[in-house]
VEXVEX-752196 format. One record per atom (N, C-alpha, C): atom name; x, z, y; residue number from 1. Coordinates in steps of 0.001 Angstrom, whole numbers. Each point is the difference from the previous one (the first is absolute). Layout:
BEGIN
[pado 'CA', [X, Z, Y], NUM]
...
// end
This chain:
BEGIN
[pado 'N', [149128, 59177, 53157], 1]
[pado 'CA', [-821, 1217, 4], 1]
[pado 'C', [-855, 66, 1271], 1]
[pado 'N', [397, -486, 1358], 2]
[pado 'CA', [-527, 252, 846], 2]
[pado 'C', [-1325, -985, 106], 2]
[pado 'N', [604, -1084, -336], 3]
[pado 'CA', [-1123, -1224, -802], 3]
[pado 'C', [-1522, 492, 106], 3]
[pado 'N', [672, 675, -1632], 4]
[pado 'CA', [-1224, 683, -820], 4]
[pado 'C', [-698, 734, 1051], 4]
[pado 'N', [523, 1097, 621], 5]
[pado 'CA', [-821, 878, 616], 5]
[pado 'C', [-569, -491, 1152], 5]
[pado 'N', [336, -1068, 803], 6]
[pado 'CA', [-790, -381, 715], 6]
[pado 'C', [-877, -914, -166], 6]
[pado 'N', [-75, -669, -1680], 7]
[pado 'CA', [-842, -1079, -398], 7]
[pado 'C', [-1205, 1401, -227], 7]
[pado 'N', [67, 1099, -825], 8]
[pado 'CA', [-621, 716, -184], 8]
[pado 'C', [-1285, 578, 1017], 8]
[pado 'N', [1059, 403, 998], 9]
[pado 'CA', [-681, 756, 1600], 9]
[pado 'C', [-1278, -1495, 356], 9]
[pado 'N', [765, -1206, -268], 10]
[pado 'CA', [-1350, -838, 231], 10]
[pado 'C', [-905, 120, -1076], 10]
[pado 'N', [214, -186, -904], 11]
[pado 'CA', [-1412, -200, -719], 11]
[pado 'C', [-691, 1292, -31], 11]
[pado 'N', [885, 1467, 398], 12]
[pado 'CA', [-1239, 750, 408], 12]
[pado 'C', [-599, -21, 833], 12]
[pado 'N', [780, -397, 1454], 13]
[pado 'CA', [-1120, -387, 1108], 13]
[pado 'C', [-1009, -680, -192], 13]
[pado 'N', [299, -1344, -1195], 14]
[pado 'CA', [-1068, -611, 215], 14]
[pado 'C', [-1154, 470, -890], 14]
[pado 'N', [70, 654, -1212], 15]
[pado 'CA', [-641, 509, -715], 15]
[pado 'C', [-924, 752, 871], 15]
[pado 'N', [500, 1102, 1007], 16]
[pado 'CA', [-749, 794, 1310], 16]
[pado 'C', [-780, -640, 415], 16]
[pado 'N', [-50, -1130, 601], 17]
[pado 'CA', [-457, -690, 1019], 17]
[pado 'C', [-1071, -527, -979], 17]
[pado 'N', [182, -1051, -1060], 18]
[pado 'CA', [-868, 109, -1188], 18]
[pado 'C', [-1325, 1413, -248], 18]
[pado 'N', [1011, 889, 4], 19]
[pado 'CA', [-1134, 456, -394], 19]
[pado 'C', [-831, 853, 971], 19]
[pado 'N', [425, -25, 1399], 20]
[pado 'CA', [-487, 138, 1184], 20]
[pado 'C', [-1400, -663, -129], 20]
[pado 'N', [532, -1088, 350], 21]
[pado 'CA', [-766, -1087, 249], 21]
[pado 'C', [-1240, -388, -1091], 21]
[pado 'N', [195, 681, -1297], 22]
[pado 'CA', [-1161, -43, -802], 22]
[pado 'C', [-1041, 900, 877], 22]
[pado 'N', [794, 1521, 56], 23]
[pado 'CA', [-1024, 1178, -25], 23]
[pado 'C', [-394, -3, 1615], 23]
[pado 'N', [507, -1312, 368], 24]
[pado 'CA', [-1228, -27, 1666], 24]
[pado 'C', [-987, -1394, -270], 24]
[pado 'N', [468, -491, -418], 25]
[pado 'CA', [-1390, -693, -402], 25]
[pado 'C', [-1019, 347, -1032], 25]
[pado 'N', [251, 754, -846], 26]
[pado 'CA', [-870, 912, -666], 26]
[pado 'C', [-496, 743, 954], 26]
[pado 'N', [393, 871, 809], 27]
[pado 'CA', [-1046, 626, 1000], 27]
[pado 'C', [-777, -1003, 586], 27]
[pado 'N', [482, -978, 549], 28]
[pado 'CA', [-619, -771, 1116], 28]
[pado 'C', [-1171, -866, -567], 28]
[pado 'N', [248, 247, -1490], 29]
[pado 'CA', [-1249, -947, -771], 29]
[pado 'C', [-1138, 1001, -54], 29]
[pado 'N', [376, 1374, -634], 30]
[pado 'CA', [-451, 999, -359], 30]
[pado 'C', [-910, 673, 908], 30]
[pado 'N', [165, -456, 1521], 31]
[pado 'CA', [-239, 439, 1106], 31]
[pado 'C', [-1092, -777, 853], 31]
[pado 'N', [563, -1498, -162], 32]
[pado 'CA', [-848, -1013, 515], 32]
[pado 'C', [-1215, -263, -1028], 32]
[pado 'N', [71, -391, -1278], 33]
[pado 'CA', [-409, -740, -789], 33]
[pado 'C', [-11, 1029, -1373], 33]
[pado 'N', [-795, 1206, 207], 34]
[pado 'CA', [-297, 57, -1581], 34]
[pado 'C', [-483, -129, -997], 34]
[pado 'N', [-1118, 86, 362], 35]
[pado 'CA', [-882, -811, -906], 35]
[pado 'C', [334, -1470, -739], 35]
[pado 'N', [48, -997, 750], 36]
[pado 'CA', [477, -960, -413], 36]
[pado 'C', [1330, 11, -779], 36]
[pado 'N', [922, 438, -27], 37]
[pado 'CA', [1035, 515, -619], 37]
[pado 'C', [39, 479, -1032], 37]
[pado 'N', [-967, 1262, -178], 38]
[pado 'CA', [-661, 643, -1173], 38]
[pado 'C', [-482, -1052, -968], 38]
[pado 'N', [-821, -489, 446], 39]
[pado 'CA', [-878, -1557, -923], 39]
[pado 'C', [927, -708, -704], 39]
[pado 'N', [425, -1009, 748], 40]
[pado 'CA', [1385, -810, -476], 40]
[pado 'C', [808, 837, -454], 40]
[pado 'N', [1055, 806, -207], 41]
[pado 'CA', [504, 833, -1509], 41]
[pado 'C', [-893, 358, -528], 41]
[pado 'N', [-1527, 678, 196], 42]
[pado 'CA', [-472, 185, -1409], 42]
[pado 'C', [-389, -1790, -977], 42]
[pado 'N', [9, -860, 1307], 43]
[pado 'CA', [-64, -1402, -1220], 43]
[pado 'C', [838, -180, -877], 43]
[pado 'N', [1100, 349, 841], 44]
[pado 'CA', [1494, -864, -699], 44]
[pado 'C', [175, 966, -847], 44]
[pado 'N', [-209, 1374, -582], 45]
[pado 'CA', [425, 613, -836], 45]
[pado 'C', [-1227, -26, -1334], 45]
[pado 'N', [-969, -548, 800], 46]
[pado 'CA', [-1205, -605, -1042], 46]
[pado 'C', [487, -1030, -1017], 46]
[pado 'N', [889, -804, 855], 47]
[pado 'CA', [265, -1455, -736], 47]
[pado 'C', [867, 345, -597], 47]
[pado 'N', [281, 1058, -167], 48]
[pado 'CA', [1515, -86, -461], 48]
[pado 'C', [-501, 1029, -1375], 48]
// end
């Protein structure tokens, strides 16, 4: 049992950190580089 709950406590940390780490590079793109950013997804959702 204790196993479990500490296999658990990790994969939420890492899930956190995951998804930390998305929503600062989304700013930092969003911030530096928008335009260009904007362009390229509107391609790729063109092609798609």
């Amino acid at each position: 049992l204790v196993n479990n709950v500490e296999q658990c406590r990790q994969q939420k940390s890492v899930l956190y950190r995951l998804f930390f780490f998305t929503i600062t590079s989304v700013q930092f793109l969003l911030t530096h580089n928008p335009p260009f950013e904007y362009r390229d997804f509107g391609r790729r959702n063109g092609s798609l």
